[in-house]
C-alpha positions, 0 to 999 in steps of 0.5 A, a space after each residue: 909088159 916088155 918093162 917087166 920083162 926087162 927088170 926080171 930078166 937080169 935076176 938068177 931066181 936060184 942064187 936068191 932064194 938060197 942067200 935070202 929065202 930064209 932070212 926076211 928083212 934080207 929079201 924085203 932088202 933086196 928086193 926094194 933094192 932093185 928100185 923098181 916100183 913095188 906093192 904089197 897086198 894084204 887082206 888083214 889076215 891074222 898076222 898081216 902086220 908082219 909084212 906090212 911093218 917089214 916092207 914100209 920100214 924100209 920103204 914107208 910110202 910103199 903103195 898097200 893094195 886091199 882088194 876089200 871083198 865086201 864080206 870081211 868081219 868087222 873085227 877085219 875092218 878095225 884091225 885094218 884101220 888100226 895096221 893103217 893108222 900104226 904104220 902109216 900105210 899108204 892103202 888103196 883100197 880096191 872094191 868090186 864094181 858093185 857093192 855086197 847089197 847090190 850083188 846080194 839084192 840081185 845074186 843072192 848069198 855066197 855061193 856055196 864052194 860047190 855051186 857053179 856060180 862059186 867062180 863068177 863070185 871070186 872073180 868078181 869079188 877078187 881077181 877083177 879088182 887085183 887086175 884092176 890094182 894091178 893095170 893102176 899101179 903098174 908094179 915091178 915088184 909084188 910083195 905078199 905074205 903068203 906062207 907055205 903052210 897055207 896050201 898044197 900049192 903054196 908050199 910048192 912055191 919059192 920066196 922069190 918068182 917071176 910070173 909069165 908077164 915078168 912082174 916079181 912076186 916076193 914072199 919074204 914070210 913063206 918059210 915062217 911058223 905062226 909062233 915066228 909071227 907071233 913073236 914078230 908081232 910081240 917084240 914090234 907092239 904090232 895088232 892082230 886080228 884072228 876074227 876073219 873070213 875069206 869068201 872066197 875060200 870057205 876053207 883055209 887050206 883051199 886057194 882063192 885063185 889070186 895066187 893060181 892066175 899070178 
C-alpha cells in the first residue's frame, strides 16, 4: 500500500480534472504517463471498445482485466472475442471460484435484487474476483469506463480519484454522451455489443458495489 500511497501523493486531483477531465486521449495521456503500472477493466458493455482502443493505443500491452461473472449473453461473449482479437487486448480473465453450474447446482437462480442473498452473489460473482485481480496485478493505475449518466453516484464522481489505499482510478469517458460513443465507435471501425446483462445489477441505474468498495 505504502507503493500506492507514494505514487498518488504527488498528484494535485484539482489541477487534473480542470486541464483534462474533458478531454480524454489527454488524461489516458497523462496518466499512462506517470509510468506506473495501469489496468483497464471492462465487462463488454455497449460501448466498452471505446476505453479499451483509447488506452491500448497508447500502451498496446496494457494488462485488460474481465472479471466474467458467468452470467454474460452470448452476443457479450462474441463481442469480447471480437474487441480482443481487433485490438489486440492483453486480457485476463477473472472467474468466480466456482463455476455458474456448480453455484446454480447448490444455490439455485440469481437472486432477486430484494432477496438477502442478493449480497453474498455480488460478492462472489464480482467483488472477490476484482480483489483477486487487483492483489494479481498489483496496479498503480486503475482505467474504467464508467459514465456519469450510469448512476447517482457516478455522477458525483471526478475523471481522476484516489482511493483510500492510493491506487488512481481514472475514468477518461465520465463526461461522455452515448452519441460521443458512438461516434468514437463509427470514425474507429470499432464493435459493439447492446445484447447484455449485469447480474449483479438487475437495473441499469443501480450500482453493483465495485465502484462503492473502490
Amino acid at each position: 500500500m505504502s507503493s500506492l500511497l507514494n505514487a498518488s501523493s504527488a498528484i494535485d486531483l484539482a489541477q487534473i480534472n480542470a486541464r483534462h477531465g474533458h478531454d480524454a486521449p489527454a488524461l489516458v495521456a497523462w496518466a499512462l504517463g506517470l509510468g506506473q503500472k495501469a489496468i483497464v477493466t471492462t465487462n463488454f458493455r455497449p460501448f466498452e471498445a471505446v476505453i479499451l482502443h483509447l488506452v491500448t493505443r497508447v500502451q498496446p500491452d496494457v494488462p485488460v482485466v474481465w472479471m466474467d461473472n458467468g452470467y454474460n449473453t452470448e452476443a457479450t461473449y462474441r463481442y469480447a472475442d471480437e474487441v480482443t482479437r481487433q485490438l489486440g487486448l492483453n486480457l485476463r480473465i477473472y472467474l468466480p471460484r466456482r463455476s455458474r453450474a456448480h453455484r446454480e447446482a447448490a444455490d439455485g437462480p440469481v437472486p432477486a435484487l430484494d432477496d438477502p442473498r442478493h449480497a453474498a452473489f455480488t460478492e462472489e460473482v464480482k467483488l472477490e474476483p476484482f480483489a483477486r485481480a487487483l492483489r494479481e496485478t498489483a496496479p498503480q493505475v486503475w482505467f474504467t469506463a464508467l459514465r456519469a449518466t450510469d448512476s447517482a453516484v457516478r455522477a458525483q464522481m471526478d475523471p481522476v480519484s484516489i482511493n483510500p489505499d492510493g491506487l488512481i482510478k481514472v475514468a477518461p469517458l465520465l463526461h461522455w454522451s452515448s452519441k460521443d460513443l458512438y461516434q468514437y465507435c463509427e470514425i474507429h471501425g470499432l464493435p459493439n455489443n447492446f445484447d447484455y446483462m449485469d447480474p449483479t445489477k438487475g437495473e441499469e441505474q443501480r450500482e453493483c458495489g465495485l465502484h462503492l468498495a473502490h
